[in-house]
N, C-alpha and C positions, 0 to 999 in steps of 0.2 A: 504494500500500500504506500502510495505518495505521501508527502506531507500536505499537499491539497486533499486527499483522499482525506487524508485524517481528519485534518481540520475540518472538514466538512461532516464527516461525520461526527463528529464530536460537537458541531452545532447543529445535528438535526438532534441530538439527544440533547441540546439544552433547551431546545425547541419544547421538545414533549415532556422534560420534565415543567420548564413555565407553566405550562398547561395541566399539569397533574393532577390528579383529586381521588389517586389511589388509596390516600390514606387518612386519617382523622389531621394529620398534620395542617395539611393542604388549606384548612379551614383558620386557620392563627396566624397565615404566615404574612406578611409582609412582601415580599420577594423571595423567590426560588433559589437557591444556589446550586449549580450543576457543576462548578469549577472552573477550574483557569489555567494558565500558563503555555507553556510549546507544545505545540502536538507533534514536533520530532525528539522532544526529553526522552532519557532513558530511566529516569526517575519520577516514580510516583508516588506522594505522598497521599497518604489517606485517613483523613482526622474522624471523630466522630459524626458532629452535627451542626451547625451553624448557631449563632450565640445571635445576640440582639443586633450586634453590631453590621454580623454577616446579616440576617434577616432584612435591616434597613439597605444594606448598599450591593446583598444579592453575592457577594463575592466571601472567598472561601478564609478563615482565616486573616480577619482584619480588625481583631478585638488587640484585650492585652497578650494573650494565646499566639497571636497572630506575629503580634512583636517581635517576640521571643523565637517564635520559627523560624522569623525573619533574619533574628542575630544567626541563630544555628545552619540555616542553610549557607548563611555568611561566611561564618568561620572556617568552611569548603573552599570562600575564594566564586562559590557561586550567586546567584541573585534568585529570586524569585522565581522572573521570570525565563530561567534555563531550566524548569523542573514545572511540575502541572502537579496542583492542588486540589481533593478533591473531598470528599464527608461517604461516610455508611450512608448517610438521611440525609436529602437535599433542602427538607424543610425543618426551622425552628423548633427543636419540642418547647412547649410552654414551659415558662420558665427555666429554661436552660436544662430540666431535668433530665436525665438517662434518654435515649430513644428505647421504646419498646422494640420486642422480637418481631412481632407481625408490621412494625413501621420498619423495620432493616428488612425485612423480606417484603416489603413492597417498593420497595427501591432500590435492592438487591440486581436486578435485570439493567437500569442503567449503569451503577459498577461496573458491571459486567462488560456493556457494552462501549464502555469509555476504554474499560483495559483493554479490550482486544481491537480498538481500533488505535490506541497508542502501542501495545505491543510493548513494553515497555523490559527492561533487563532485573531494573531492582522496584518494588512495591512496597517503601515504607511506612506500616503501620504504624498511628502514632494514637496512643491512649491503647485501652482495656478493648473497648468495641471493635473498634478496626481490626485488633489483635483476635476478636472472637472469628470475623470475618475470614479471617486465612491461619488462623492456625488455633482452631477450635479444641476448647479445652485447655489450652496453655494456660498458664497464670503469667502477668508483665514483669513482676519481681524476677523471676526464674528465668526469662527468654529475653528482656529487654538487652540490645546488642549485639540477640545473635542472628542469623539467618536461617531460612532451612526454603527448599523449591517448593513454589506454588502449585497448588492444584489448579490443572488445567479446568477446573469447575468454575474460578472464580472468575478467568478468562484472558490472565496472565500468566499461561501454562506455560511461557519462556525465561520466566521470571524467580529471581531470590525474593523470599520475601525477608524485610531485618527491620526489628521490632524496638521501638521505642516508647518511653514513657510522653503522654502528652504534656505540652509544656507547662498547663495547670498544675502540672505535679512542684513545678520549682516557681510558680506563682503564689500556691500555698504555702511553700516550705520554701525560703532563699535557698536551703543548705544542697538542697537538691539537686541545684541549679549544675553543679560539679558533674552530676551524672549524666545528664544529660548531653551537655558538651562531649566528656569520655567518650560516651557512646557512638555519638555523632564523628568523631575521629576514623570511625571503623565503618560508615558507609563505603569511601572513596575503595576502599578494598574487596568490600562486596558489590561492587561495579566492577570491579575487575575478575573478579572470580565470575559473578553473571555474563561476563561475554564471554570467558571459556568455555560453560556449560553450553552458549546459542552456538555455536558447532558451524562448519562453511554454511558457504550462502547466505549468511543472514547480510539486513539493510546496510547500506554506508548511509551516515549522516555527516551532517557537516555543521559547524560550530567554531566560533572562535575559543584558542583556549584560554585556561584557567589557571592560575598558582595557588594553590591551594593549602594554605597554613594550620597547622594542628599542634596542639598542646602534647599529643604524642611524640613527637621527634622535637621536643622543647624550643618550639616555633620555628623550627627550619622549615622554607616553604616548599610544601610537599605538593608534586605534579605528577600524576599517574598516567601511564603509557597508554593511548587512544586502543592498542595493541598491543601483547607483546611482541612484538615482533621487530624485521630489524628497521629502522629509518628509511621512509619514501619520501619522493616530492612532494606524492600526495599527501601523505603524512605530516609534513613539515609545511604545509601549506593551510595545513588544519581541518584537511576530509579524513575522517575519521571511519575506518573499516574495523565496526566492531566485533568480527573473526580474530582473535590471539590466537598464540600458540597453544599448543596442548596442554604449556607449564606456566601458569599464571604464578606472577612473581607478586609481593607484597609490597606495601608503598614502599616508596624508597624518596630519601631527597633528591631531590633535582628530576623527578620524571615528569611530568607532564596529566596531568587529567582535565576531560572534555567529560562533557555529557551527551552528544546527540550529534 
């Protein structure tokens, strides 16, 4: 699929979720939030549910919550918008409460169809819910940081999924905040392991790159290889063939990471 394909398809499902009335949600909401960002990322984040803030301005992730993703996807060296933001529940639960199970399963179907028309390498789960979503049954304490492959059910069956805590978690608690960050240090790695496991053939995309700084290698700016593989023009021009080599190597300073 293009990335006009994508794009496109990724706004006929925002089309039909505006219009939705699958669920008791539908009826409090304000505005729809269906998500945002590249529709060539190889990153997809996926929060719970839209808060007041998302409600009024319809976009995913733009409270205090939102802030704080904001620094996190930062401290990558990435932005926003080089990665696509997305919820379980596209509308407000009242008063910011939990989403019910039959309100994740009636919005279950555009997830779905968001993922497999982004295609995407890693599916960041952030909070408890999203967590129930692709890796049912876990608890966030015990998985948050780590990865494990998506069920081709959810519709990122190319995809790592790596599990973090919502950023509410260090809005309540400063001390938290520590972990989070940690955490976040060890995406750029699970991109690179996820384009080992997508095997030939898969898309090239293209992207400018990224330096990307972590409190792991005690701020050395950390660049991970679009590839492993050895240096091309194309390469070095910043078209990204994300086919590695069979031995995916872990960050290292001075390598290089793109996303798309």
């Amino acid at each position: 699929m293009t990335e006009t394909e994508r794009q496109a398809a990724l706004e006929g499902i925002a089309g039909e979720v505006a219009a939705c009335t699958g669920c008791r949600l539908h009826a409090g909401r304000t505005r729809a939030v269906p998500g945002e960002g590249s529709a060539s990322s190889e990153v997809v984040f996926v929060g719970e549910g839209p808060g007041e803030q998302e409600d009024r301005q319809g976009r995913p992730f733009v409270g205090a919550s939102g802030q704080l993703l904001g620094d996190l996807i930062g401290s990558l060296g990435w932005g926003r918008p080089d990665v696509f933001i997305t919820n379980v529940v596209k509308c407000r639960p009242p008063g910011n409460r939990d989403p019910e199970p039959d309100e994740i399963a009636a919005c279950a179907p555009y997830l779905r169809r968001q993922l497999e028309a982004l295609d995407p390498s890693v599916v960041v789960t952030v909070g408890k819910h999203s967590l129930n979503a692709f890796r049912p049954g876990e608890r966030i304490g015990r998985v948050h940081g780590t990865t494990t492959p998506a069920d081709p059910a959810t519709g990122a069956g190319n995809a790592l999924v790596f599990s973090m805590y919502h950023p509410a978690f260090a809005l309540y608690q400063g001390s938290n905040r520590k972990t989070l960050f940690e955490d976040m240090t060890g995406l750029p790695g699970a991109l690179v392991a996820a384009r080992a496991r997508r095997g030939p053939g898969d898309a090239t995309r293209v992207a400018p790159a990224a330096s990307v700084p972590t409190d792991a290698l005690a701020g050395a700016p950390v660049t991970l290889p679009a590839a492993v593989a050895p240096v091309t023009p194309l390469a070095s021009a910043g078209v990204i063939d994300r086919v590695p080599s069979p031995a995916p190597q872990a960050p290292e300073p001075g390598d290089q990471l793109t996303l798309f």
